[in-house]
N, C-alpha and C positions, 0 to 999 in steps of 0.2 A: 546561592543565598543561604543555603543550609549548613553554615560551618561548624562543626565540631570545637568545642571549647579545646584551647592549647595548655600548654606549661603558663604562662602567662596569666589568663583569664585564672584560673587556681590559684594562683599568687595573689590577686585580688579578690577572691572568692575569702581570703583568710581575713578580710578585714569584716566581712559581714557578723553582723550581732548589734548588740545595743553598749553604748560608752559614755561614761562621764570623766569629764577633763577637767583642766587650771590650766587658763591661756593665761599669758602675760605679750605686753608690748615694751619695748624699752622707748625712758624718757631721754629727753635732752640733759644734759649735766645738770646735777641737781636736782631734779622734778621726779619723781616718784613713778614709776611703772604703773600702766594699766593694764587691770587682771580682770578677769572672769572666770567664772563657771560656765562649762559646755555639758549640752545633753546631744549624743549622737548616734542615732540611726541607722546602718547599712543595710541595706536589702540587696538579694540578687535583680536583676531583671536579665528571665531566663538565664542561662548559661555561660553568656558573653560580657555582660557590662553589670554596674551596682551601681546605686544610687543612694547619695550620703545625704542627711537629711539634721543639718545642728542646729540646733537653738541656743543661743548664747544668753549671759544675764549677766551685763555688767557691774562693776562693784559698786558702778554710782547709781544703778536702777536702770539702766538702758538695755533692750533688748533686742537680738537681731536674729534670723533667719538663714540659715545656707543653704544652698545643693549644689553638690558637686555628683557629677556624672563621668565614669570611666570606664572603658574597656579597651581590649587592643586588638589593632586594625591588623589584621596576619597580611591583608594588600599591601601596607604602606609598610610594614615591620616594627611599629613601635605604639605605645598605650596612647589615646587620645582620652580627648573629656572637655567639659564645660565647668564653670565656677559661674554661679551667681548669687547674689546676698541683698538681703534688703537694704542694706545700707547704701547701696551703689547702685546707679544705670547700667553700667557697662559691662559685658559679657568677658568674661575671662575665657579665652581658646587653650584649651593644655596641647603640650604634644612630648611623649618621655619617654626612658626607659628604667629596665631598674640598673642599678650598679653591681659591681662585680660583687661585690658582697654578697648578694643577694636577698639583701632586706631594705635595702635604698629603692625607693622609685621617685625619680628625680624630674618632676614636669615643669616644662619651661613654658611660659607665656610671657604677655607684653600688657602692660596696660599705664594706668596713669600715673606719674608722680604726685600724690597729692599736697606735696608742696608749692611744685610750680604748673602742673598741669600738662607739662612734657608727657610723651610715652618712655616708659621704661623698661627694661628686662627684667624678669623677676621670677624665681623659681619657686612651686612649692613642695616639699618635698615629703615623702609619709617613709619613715621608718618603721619598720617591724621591729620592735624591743623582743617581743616572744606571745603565746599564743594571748596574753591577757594584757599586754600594753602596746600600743605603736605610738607614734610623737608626727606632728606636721610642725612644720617651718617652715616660714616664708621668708624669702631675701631679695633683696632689688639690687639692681649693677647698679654700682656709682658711679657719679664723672670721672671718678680716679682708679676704675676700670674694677675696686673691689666690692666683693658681694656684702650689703651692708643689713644684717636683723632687721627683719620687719615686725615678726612673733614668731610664739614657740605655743602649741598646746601639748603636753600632758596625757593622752587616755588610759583610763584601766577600766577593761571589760566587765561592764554589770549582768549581761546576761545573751 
């Protein structure tokens, strides 16, 4: 029960600090992108996992809530976590790794099409740009097997 933080657990140790962001969603043909401004939170909890803590403020006045929770399972060999938001009921299960790069950490889950209500595949993924910006996006498989934009956030470290 007493694991020793790995290489891994340090590679998410880099995202701890405080971040404000510029999310965008893309529209359908025509329609105009929805943006926001992000306020985001990383803390350790202890040595193994962090917990991300966003607060969003849409451009229309709507405001939403996040946490995401990560660490990696050295049992199972790859990063787990949870995603939940006020915006949504339903629990988002991660399971990833990082990529050869080694600033990609690539977590896949399943959840809802919110068009038709189907489950879908959907990635999200946190880039490390360098010690003061990393970027998430989010993607969903499509019927025609390609990963299609969900959003993109932006961070650059405030403190």
């Amino acid at each position: 029960m007493n694991n020793e933080p790995q290489a891994e657990h340090r590679w998410l140790h880099r995202l701890v600090g405080e971040w404000e962001g510029d999310g965008e969603m893309p529209a359908a043909p025509g329609e105009a992108a929805t943006t926001w401004r992000s306020l985001q939170s990383v803390r350790k909890i202890g040595e193994l996992w962090i917990q991300c803590e966003t607060r969003i403020q849409m451009a229309d006045g709507g405001a939403d809530i996040m946490q995401i929770t990560l660490g990696y399972d050295t049992a199972q060999g790859h990063y787990v976590g949870v995603f939940a938001g006020s915006m949504m009921s339903n629990l988002w299960i991660y399971q990833g790794k990082v990529e050869a790069d080694g600033r990609t950490l690539t977590l896949d889950t399943e959840g809802p099409d919110f068009g038709s209500g189907q489950t879908r595949r959907f990635q999200d993924i946190v880039e490390l740009i360098d010690d003061d910006r990393h970027e998430l996006r989010s993607r969903m498989l499509g019927d025609d097997g390609q990963w299609q934009p969900v959003m993109t956030v932006r961070y650059r470290r405030t403190g």
